[in-house]
C-alpha positions in Angstrom: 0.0 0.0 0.0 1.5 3.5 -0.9 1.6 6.2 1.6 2.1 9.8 1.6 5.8 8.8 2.2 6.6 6.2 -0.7 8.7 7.5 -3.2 7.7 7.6 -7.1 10.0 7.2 -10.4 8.8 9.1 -13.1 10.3 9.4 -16.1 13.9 8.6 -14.9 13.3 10.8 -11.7 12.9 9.6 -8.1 10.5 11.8 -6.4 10.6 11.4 -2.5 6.9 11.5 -1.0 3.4 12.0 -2.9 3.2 15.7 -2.0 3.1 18.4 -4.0 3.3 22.1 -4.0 0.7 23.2 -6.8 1.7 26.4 -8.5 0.4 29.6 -6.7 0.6 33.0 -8.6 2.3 35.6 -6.3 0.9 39.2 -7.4 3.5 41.8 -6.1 6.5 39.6 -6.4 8.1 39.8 -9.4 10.1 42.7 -11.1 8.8 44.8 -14.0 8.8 42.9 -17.0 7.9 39.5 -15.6 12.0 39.6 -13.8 12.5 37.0 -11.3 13.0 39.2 -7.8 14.8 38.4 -4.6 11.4 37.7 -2.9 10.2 35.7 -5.5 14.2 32.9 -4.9 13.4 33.2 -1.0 9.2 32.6 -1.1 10.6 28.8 -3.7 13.6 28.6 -1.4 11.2 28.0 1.7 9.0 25.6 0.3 12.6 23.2 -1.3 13.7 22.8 1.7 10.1 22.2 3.3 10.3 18.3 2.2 7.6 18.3 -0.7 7.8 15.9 -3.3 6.8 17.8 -6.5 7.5 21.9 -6.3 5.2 23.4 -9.5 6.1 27.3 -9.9 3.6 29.4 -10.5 1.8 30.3 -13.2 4.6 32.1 -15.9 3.5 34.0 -18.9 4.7 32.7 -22.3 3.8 36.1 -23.8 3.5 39.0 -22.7 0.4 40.0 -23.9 -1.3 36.9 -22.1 -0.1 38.2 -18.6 -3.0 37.7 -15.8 -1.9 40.8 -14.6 1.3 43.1 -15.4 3.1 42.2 -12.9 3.6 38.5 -13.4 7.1 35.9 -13.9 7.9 35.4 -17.4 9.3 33.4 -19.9 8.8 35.1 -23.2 12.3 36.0 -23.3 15.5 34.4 -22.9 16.4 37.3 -20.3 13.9 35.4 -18.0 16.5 32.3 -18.1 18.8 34.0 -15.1 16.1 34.4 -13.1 14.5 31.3 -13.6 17.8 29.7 -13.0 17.6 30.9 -9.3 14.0 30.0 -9.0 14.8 26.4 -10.2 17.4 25.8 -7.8 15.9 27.2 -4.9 13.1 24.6 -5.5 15.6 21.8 -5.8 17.4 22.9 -2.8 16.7 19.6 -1.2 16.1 17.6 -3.7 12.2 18.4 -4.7 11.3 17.7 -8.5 10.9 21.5 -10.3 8.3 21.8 -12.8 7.7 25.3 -14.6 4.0 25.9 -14.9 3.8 28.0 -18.9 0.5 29.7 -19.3 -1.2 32.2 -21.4 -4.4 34.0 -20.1 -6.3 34.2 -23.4 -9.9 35.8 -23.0 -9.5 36.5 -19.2 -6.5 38.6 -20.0 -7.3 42.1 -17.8 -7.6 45.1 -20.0 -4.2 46.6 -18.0 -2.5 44.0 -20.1 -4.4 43.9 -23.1 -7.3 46.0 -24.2 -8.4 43.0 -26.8 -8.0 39.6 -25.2 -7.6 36.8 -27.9 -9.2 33.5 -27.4 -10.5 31.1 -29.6 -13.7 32.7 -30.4 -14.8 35.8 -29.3 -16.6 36.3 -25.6 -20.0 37.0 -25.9 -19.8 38.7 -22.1 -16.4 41.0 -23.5 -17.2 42.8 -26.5 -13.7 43.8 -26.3 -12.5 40.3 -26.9 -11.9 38.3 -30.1 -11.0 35.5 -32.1 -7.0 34.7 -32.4 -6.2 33.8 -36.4 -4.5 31.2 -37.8 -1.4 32.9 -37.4 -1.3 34.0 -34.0 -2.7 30.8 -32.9 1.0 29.3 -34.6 2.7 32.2 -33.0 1.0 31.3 -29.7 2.4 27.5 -30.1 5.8 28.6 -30.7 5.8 30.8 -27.7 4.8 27.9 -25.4 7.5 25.8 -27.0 10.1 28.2 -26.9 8.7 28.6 -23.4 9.6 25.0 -22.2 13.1 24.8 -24.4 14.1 28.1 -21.9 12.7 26.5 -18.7 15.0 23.0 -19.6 17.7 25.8 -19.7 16.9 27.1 -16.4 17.3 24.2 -14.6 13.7 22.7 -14.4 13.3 18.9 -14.5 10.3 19.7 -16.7 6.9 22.2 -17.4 3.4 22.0 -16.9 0.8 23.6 -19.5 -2.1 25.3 -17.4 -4.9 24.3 -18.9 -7.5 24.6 -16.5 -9.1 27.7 -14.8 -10.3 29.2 -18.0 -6.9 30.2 -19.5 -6.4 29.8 -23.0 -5.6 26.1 -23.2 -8.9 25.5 -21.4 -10.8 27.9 -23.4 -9.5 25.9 -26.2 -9.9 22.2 -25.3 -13.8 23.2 -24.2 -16.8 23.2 -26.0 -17.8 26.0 -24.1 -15.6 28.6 -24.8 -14.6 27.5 -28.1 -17.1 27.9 -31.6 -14.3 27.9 -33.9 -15.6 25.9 -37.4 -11.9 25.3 -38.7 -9.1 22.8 -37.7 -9.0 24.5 -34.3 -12.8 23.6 -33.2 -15.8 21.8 -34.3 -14.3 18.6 -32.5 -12.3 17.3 -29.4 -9.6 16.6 -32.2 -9.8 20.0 -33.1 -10.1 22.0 -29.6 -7.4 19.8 -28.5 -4.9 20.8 -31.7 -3.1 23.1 -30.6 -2.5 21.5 -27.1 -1.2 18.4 -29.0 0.9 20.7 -31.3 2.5 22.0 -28.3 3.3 19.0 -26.6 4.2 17.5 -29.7 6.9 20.3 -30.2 8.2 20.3 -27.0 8.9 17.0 -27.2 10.9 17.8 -30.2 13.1 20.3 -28.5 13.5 19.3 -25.1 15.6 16.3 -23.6 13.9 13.0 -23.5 14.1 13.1 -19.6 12.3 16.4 -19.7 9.1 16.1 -17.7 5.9 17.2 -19.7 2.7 17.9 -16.9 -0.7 19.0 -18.1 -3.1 20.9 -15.7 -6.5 20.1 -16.5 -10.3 21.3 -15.9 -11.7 18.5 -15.5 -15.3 20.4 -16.3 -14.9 21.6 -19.1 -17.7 21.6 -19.5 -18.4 18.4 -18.3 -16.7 15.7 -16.1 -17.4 13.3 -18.7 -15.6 15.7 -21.6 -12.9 15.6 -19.0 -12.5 11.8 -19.1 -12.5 12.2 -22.7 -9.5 14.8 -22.9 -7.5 13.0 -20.2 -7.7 9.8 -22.1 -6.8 11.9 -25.3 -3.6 13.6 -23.5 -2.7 10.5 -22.2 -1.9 9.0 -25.7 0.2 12.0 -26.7 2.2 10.5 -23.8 2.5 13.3 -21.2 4.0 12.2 -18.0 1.4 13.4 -15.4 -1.8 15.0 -15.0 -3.0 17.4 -12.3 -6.9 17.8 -12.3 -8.5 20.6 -11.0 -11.4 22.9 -12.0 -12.5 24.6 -15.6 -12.9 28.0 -14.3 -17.1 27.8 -14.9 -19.8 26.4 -12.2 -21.9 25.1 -14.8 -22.6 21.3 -14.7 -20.7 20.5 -11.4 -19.9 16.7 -10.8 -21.9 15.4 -7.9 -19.9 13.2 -5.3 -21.6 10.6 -3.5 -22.8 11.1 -0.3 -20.3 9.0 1.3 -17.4 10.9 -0.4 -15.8 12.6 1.7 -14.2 15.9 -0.4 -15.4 18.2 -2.9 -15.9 17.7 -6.4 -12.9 18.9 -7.8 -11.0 15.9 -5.5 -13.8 13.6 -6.9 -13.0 14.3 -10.3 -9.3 13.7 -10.1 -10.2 10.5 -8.6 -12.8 9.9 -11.2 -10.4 10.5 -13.9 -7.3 7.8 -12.3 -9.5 5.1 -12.8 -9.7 6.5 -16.6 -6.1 6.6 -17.5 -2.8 5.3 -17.0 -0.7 8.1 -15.7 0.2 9.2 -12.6 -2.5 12.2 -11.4 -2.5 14.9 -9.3 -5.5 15.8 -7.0 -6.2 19.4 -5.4 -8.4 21.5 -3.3 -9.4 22.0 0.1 -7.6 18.5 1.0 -4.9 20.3 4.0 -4.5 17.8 7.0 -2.1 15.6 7.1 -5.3 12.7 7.4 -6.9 14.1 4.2 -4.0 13.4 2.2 -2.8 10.3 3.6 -6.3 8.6 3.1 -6.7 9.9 -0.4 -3.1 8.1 -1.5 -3.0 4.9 0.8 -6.7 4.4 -0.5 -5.0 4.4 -4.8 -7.7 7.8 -5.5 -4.5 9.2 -6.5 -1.1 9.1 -6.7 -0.3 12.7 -5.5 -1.8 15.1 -3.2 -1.4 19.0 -4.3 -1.6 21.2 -0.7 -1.7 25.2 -1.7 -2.6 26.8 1.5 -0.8 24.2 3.6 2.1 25.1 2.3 1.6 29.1 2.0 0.7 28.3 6.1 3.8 26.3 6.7 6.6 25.6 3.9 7.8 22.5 6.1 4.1 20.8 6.2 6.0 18.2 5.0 9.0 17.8 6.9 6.5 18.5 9.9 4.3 15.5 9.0 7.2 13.5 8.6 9.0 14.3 11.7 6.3 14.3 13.7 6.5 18.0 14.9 3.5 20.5 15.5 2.4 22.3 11.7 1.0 25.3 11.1 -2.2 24.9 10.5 -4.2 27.6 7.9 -6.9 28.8 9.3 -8.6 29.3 6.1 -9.4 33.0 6.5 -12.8 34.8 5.3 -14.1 35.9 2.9 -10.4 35.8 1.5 -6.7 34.2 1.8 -4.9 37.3 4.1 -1.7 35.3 2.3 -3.1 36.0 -1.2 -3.7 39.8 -0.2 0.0 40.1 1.7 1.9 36.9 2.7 3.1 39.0 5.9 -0.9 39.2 6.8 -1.2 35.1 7.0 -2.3 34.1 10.6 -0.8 31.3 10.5 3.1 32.5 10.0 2.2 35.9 12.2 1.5 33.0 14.8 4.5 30.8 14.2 6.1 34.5 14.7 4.9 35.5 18.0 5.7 32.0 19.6 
């Protein structure tokens, strides 16, 4: 039986424990144009030495006109490489596996970045918004490529390609978002193109040890689509698969009564049974007993902790050893970390002790 402790080969790499740190944007961070800063090495040199299996850094534009907001890490340029070499060792520091999450915002880029977000078709609720062409949809597949071949160069043992939350892969791969009537829509094949030209190419480029992770909304829009586009990805060969939600509320899975987590946990657990890959599970999951259950039980074969580790860095460590963890108090109606990580109750507790 696995535990939360039993280590995991993948691809070549020996990963230590089934516990992940899943990529968490820090607004403020960064330097102007998406430049790595000094808070940015010491917030990924806390959680490499905190003991966690997997370390995903946060979401990284791949162009800078798909930013989430303007101040967010890069990798449009190789001047991001220096940075990103700092990043990547801080999150290997003890011996974590580093993965580079590559994203582009698509529709839900803000107007402070772009005052005509591209998707794959227009949004009906953004008359500001429109459809991408043919070219810039190639351009866009370069950019992610290009992307990976500079995160390889920066020291990461691989990348994962965000496409859940309603960014543009998402957008893309769902029926909802996308009403293209080319070679980019009209069916899964289609929606799914440019994803599979992308992991194709990376492929291409990178070193066959480089690790290729694909983060995906397992509504979009339905769990059952979800199955469908796991099973899909999992024939282009990528190495891992972390399920989490679509960015929409619209046809929610229902767990059973008896299941105890919410329904973005159930449909990562839905989707193992579907596929042969290894598969990340997240959300609201944060004691030590939560995760241990979920592995020990096969639901999964990693557990992602966010606010865990924003809490305590060393949640794993803790666990491991034994020794007291600080414990998130999951603030209302917002994460204080989120807002300013020096407002978390949980570390301004640890600091008055």
């Amino acid at each position: 039986m696995p535990t939360l402790f039993s280590d995991y080969i993948l691809k070549g790499h020996r990963i230590s424990n089934r516990v992940v740190v899943p990529p968490m944007v820090c607004f403020g961070y960064p330097l102007e144009e998406g430049k790595v800063s000094e808070k940015n090495i010491q917030h990924y040199l806390e959680f490499g030495q905190g003991g966690a299996g997997i370390i995903v850094t946060e979401a990284t534009a791949v162009k800078k006109e798909g930013r989430l907001a303007p101040i967010q890490l890069g990798i449009w340029d190789d001047s991001h490489i220096a940075g990103m070499k700092k990043i990547s060792a801080a999150t290997k520091s003890s011996g974590a596996l580093s993965l580079l999450q590559i994203h582009h915002a698509g529709l839900v880029t803000p107007a402070s970045v772009s005052l005509e977000p591209p998707g794959p078709s227009s949004d009906e609720k953004n008359p500001q918004s429109r459809a991408l062409t043919l070219e810039e949809i190639t351009e866009i597949r370069d950019t992610f490529i290009v992307a990976a071949l500079r995160a390889e160069k920066s020291g990461f043992d691989g990348v994962e390609l965000h496409g859940a939350h309603g960014y543009l892969l998402n957008q893309f791969a769902s029926s909802y978002f996308n009403k293209r009537d080319d070679e980019y829509g009209k069916d899964m094949t289609g929606r799914l193109k440019l994803a599979t030209e992308i992991i194709l190419g990376i492929k291409k480029v990178c070193k066959p040890g480089f690790i290729l992770s694909y983060r995906l909304g397992a509504n979009s829009p339905t769990l059952e689509e979800g199955v469908r586009i796991a099973q899909y990805l999992e024939k282009l060969k990528i190495d891992l698969l972390s399920v989490s939600h679509g960015g929409m509320l619209q046809n929610l899975p229902r767990p059973p009564k008896d299941f105890d987590y919410n329904w973005i946990v159930y449909s990562g657990t839905v989707i193992k049974t579907q596929v042969n890959l290894p598969v990340i599970v997240v959300n609201e999951i944060r004691t030590p007993e939560r995760a241990s259950f979920l592995v020990e039980n096969n639901l999964t074969d990693f557990v992602a902790l966010g606010r865990p580790n924003l809490a305590d860095p060393s949640w794993t460590n803790h666990f491991k050893n034994n020794e007291p963890i600080n414990t998130c108090q999951n603030c209302k109606p917002r994460c204080r970390w989120f807002e300013n990580s020096d407002l978390c109750l949980a570390r301004k507790r640890t600091q008055t002790n």
